[in-house]
C-alpha positions in Angstrom: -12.9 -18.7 33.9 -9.3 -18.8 33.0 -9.7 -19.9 29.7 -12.2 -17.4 29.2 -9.7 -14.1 31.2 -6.7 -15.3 28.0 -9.2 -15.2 25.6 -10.2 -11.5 26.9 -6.6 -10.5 27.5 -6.1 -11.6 23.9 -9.4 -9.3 22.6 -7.4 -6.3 24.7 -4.2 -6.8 22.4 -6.4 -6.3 19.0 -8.6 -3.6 17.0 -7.3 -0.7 19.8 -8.2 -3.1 22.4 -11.6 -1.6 22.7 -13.6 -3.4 24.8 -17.2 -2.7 26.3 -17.6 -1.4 29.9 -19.4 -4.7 30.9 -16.5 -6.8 30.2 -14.3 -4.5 31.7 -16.6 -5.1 34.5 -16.2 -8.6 34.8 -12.7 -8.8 34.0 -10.8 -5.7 36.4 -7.5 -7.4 36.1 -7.4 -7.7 31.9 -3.4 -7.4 30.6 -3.7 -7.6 27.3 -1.5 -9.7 25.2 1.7 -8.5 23.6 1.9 -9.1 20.4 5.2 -9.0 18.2 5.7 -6.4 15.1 5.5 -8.8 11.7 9.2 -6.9 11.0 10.5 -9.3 14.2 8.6 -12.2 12.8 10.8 -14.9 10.0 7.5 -16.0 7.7 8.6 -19.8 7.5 5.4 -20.8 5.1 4.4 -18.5 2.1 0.9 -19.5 2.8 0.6 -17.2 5.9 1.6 -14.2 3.5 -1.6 -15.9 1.2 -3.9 -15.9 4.1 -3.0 -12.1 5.4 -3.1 -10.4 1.7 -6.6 -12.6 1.5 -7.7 -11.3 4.8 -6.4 -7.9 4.8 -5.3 -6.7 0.8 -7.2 -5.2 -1.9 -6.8 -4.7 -5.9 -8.6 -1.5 -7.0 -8.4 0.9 -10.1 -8.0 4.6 -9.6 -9.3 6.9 -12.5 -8.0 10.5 -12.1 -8.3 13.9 -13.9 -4.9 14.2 -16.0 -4.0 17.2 -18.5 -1.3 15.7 -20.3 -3.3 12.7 -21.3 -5.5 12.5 -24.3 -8.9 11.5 -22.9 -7.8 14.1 -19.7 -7.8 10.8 -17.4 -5.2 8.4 -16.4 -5.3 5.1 -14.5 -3.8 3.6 -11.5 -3.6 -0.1 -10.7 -3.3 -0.5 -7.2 -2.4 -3.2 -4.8 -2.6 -2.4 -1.0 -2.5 -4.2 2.8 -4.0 -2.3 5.0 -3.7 -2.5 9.0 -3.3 -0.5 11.8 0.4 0.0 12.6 -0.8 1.4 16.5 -2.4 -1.8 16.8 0.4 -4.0 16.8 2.6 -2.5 19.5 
């Protein structure tokens, strides 16, 4: 069971720590886990920055309406990581 109450307190700390009301049910006492800000965080291996822009990055292309342009479009290459800043307080 205590194996099982981190692995809980951990699920608190993530996604808004939502949880469903049975867990909460069987686990009264969950503290979830604090997690540090990636801006206090000294990335030692390049990889880990591989594995989070795998995990959590995206290339797309934006077409858009633009007047000064010949064909009246223009293009936008784009390269984004997305995640919830609120979760990671």
């Amino acid at each position: 069971m205590e194996g099982l109450a981190k692995i809980v307190n951990i699920k608190a700390s993530m996604n808004f720590g939502t949880l469903s009301e049975i867990v909460l049910s069987l686990f009264p006492s969950i503290e979830p886990v604090k997690r540090p800000k990636i801006t206090d965080v000294d990335i030692k291996d390049p990889n880990w920055v591989i594995g989070f822009v795998e995990g959590e990055g995206m290339f797309f292309v934006n077409i858009y309406k633009r007047k000064d342009s010949v064909l009246g479009e223009g293009v936008k290459l784009v390269f984004k990581i997305t995640q919830t800043s609120a979760a990671c307080g």
